[in-house]
C-alpha positions as CSV (number, residue, x, y, z in Angstrom):
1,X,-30.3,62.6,61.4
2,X,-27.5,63.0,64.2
3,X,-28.7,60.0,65.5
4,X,-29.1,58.0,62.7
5,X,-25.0,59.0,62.0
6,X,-24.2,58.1,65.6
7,X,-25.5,54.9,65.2
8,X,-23.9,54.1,61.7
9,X,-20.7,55.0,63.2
10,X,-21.1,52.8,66.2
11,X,-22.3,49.6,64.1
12,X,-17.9,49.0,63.0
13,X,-15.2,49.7,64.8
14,X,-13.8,53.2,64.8
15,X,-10.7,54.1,62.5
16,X,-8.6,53.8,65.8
17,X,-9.4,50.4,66.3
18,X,-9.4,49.3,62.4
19,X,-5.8,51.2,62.0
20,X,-4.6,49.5,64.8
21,X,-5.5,45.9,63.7
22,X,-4.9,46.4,60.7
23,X,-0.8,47.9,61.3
24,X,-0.4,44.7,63.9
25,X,-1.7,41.7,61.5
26,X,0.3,43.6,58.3
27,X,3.3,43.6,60.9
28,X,2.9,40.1,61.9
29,X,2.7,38.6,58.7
30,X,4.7,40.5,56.5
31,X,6.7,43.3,58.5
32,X,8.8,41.2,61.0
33,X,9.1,38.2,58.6
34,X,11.0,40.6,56.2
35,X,12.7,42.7,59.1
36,X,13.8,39.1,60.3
37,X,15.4,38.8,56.9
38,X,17.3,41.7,56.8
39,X,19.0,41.8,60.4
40,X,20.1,38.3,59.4
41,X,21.5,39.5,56.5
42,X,23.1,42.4,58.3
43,X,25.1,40.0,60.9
44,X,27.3,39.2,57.6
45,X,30.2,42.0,56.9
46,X,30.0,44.8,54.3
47,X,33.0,42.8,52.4
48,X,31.1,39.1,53.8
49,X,28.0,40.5,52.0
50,X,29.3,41.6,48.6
51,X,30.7,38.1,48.3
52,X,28.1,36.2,48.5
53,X,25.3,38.8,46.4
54,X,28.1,39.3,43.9
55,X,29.4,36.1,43.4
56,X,29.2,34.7,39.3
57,X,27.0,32.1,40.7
58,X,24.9,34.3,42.7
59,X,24.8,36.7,39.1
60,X,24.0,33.8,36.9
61,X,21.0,33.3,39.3
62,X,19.7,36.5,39.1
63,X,20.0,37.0,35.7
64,X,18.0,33.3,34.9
65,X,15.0,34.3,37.4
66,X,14.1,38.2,36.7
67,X,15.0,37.0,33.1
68,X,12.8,34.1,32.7
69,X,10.1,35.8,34.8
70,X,10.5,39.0,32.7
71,X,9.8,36.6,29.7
72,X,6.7,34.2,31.0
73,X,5.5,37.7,32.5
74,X,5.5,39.1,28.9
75,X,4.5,36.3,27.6
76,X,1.7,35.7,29.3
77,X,0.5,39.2,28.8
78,X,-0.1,38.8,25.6
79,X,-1.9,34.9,25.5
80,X,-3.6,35.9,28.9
81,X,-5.6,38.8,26.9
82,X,-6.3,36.3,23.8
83,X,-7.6,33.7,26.1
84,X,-9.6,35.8,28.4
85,X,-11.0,37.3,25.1
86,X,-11.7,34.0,24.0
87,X,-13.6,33.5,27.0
88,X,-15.9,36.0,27.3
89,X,-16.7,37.1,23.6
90,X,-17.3,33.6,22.1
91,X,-19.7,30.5,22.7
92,X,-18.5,27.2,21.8
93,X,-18.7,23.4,23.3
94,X,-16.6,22.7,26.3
95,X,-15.7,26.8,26.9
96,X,-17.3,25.9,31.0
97,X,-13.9,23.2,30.8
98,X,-11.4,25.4,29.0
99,X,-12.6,28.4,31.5
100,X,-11.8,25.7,34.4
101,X,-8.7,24.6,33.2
102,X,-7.2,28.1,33.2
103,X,-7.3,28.1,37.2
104,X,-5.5,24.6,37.5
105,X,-2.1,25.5,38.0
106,X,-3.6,27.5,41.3
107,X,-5.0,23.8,42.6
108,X,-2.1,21.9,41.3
109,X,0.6,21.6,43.8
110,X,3.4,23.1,42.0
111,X,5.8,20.0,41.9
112,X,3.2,18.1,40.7
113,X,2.9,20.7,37.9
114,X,7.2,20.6,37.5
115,X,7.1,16.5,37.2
116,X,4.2,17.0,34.5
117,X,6.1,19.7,32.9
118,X,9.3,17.4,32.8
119,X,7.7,14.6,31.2
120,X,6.2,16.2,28.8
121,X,9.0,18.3,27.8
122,X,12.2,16.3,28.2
123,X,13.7,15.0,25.3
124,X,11.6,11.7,25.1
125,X,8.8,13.3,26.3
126,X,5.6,13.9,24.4
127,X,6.7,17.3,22.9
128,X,9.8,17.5,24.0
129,X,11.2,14.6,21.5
130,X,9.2,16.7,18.3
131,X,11.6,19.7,19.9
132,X,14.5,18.0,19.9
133,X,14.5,17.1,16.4
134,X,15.2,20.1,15.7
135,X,18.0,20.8,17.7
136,X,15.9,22.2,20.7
137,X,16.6,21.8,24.0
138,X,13.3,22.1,26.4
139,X,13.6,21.0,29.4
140,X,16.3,21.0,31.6
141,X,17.6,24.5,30.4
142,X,16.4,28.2,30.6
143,X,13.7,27.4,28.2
144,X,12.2,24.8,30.5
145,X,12.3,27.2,33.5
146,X,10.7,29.8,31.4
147,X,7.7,27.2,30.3
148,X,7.2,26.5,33.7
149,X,6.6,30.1,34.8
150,X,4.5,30.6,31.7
151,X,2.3,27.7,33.7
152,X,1.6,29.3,36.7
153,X,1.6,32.6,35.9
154,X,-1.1,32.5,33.0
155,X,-4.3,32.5,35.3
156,X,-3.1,36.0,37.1
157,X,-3.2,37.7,33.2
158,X,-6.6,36.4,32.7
159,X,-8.3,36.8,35.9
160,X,-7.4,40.2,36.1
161,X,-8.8,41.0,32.3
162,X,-11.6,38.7,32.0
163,X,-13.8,41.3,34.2
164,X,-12.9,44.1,32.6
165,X,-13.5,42.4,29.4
166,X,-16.8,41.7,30.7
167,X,-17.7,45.2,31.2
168,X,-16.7,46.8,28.1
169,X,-19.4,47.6,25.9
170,X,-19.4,45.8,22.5
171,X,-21.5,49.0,20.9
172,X,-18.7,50.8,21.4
173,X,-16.2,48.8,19.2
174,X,-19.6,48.9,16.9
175,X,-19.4,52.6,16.6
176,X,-15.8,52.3,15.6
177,X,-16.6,49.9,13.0
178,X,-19.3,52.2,11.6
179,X,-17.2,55.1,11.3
180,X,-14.3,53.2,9.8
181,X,-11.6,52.0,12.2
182,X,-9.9,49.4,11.4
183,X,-10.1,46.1,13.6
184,X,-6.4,47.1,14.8
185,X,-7.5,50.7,15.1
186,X,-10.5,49.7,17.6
187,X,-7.6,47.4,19.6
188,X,-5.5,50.8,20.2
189,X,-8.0,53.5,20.4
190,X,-11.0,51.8,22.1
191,X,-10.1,48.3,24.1
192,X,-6.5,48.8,25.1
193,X,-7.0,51.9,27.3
194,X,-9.4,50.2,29.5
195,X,-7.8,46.9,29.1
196,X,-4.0,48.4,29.8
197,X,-4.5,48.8,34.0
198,X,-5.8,45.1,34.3
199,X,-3.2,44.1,31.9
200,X,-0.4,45.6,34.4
201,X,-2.0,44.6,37.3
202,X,-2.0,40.5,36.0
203,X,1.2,41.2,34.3
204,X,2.7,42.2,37.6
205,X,1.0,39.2,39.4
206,X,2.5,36.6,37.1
207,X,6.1,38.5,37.2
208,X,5.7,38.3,41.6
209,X,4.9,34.9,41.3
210,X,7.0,33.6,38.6
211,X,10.2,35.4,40.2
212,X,9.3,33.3,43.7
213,X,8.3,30.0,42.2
214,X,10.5,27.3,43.5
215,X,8.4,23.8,43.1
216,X,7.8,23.6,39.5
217,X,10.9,24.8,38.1
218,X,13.1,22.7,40.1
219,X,12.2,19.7,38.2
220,X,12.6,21.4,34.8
221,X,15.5,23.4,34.8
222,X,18.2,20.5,36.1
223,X,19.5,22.7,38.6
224,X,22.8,23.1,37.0
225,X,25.1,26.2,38.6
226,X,25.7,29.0,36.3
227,X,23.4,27.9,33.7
228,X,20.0,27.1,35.1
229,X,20.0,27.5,38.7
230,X,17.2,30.1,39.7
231,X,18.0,32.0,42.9
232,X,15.3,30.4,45.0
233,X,17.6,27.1,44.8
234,X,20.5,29.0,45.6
235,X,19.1,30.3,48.6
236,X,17.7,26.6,49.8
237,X,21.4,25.3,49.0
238,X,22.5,27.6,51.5
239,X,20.0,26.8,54.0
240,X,21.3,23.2,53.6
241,X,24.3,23.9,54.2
242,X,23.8,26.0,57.0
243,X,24.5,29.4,56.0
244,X,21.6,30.8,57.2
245,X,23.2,34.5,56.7
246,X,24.0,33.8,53.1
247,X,20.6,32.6,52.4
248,X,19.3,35.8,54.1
249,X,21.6,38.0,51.8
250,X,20.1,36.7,48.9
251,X,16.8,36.5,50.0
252,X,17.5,40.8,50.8
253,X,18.8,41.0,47.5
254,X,16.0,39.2,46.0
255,X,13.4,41.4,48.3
256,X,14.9,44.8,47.1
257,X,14.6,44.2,43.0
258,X,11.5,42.6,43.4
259,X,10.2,45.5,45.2
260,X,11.9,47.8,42.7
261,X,10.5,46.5,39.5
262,X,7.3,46.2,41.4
263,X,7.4,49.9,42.1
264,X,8.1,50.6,38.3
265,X,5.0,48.6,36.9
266,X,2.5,49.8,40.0
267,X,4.3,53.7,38.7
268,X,3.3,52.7,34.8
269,X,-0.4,51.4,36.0
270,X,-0.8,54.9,38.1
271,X,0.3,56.9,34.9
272,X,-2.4,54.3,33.0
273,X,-5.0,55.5,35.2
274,X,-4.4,59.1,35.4
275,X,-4.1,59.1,31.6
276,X,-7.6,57.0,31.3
277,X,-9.2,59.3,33.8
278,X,-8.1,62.6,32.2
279,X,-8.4,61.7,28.7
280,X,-12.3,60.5,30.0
């Protein structure tokens, strides 16, 4: 039996040699990238630094992207889940296309996906002409950069849920119905406490993405300062210009509240879990 453990442990490589490999790629990648970041940022003043994260411009920016991501995030929460249940509780003609069609804004090159968007939704566009007869405005404002983050962030939502959805026992929601629950009843007692961790997981997915997405909303929102400028643009203005230390602030800035809000929905799907696991 010794042996036969000796010889399991030799087949991989030993938790020295996986740590390390694993600590130098992660460093490579992500680590020095980010740490790269920050001492650029840090070669600016205290005073220097506050200027350029604090200006209205930079505010306006800020406010537009976790905003609109915060939005298309939520959004996409709740249509994710329909179409996901869509998917895997029904049978109907062309449900191998639909199923297909939710993973092309992955394949699409996102300003492909922001000139689409555009035409579709500017004001003589297909939809966006029926819009603007009544007085809304799609593209080329915040609603246009929230569309397009509703776009790419949908698949995340319903990748994450269409397994779990999978797994879930129809006799259970059954049982329900035999004893009485209500349809909306079932939802909240039986589906949505194994649905809820998936449901953070893709709704933090789509927020991460949407809050870096560049390509498909420049197109959309018309770029205009202090009204639909997204920070990503901000930061790329700098860099044409130059101010590669500026560009870096905001980048730091952008780092630190993504990782914060991160750290409060990965908190929420912890709590999810442990509530799952004791109430099971």
């Amino acid at each position: 039996m010794n042996l036969v453990r000796k010889n399991r442990r030799q087949v991989l490589p030993g938790l020295g040699l996986s740590l390390g490999f694993s600590v130098f790629y992660l460093s490579l990648i992500v680590l020095i990238p980010l740490a790269a970041l920050v001492a650029k940022a840090a070669s600016l003043s205290l005073s220097e630094f506050w200027a350029v994260i604090a200006s209205p411009r930079a505010i306006a920016s800020y406010q537009l992207t976790f905003g609109a991501s915060l939005l298309a995030a939520t959004v996409n929460l709740v249509f994710g889940l329909l179409v996901a249940w869509v998917l895997v509780r029904y049978q109907f003609p062309g449900k191998k296309v639909l199923d297909a069609l939710v993973d092309l804004p992955f394949a699409l090159p996102t300003a492909v996906a922001g000139i689409a968007l555009t035409a579709i939704y500017a004001p003589n566009g297909w939809i966006g002409q029926h819009l603007a007869a009544f007085g809304i405005k799609s593209a080329y404002s915040p609603l246009g950069v929230t569309i397009a983050l509703i776009f790419i962030g949908l698949p995340f939502v319903v990748r994450t849920v269409q397994p779990v959805l999978t797994d879930l026992e129809k006799e259970l929601e059954e049982a329900a119905a035999s004893l009485g629950a209500s349809r909306f009843q079932t939802f909240r007692r039986i589906l949505l406490p194994a649905l809820l961790p998936s449901l953070l997981t893709g709704f933090a997915l789509a927020f991460a993405r949407a809050v870096g997405e560049y390509g498909s909303v420049v197109f959309i929102s018309g770029n205009m300062p202090m009204k639909t400028e997204i920070t990503p643009l901000l930061i790329m203005t700098r860099l044409e210009q130059f101010d590669y230390a500026g560009a870096a602030a905001l980048g730091t800035v952008m780092l630190l509240l993504s990782f914060l809000l991160l750290l409060l929905i990965n908190a929420l799907q912890h709590w999810s879990n442990h509530r799952a696991g004791a109430k099971a």
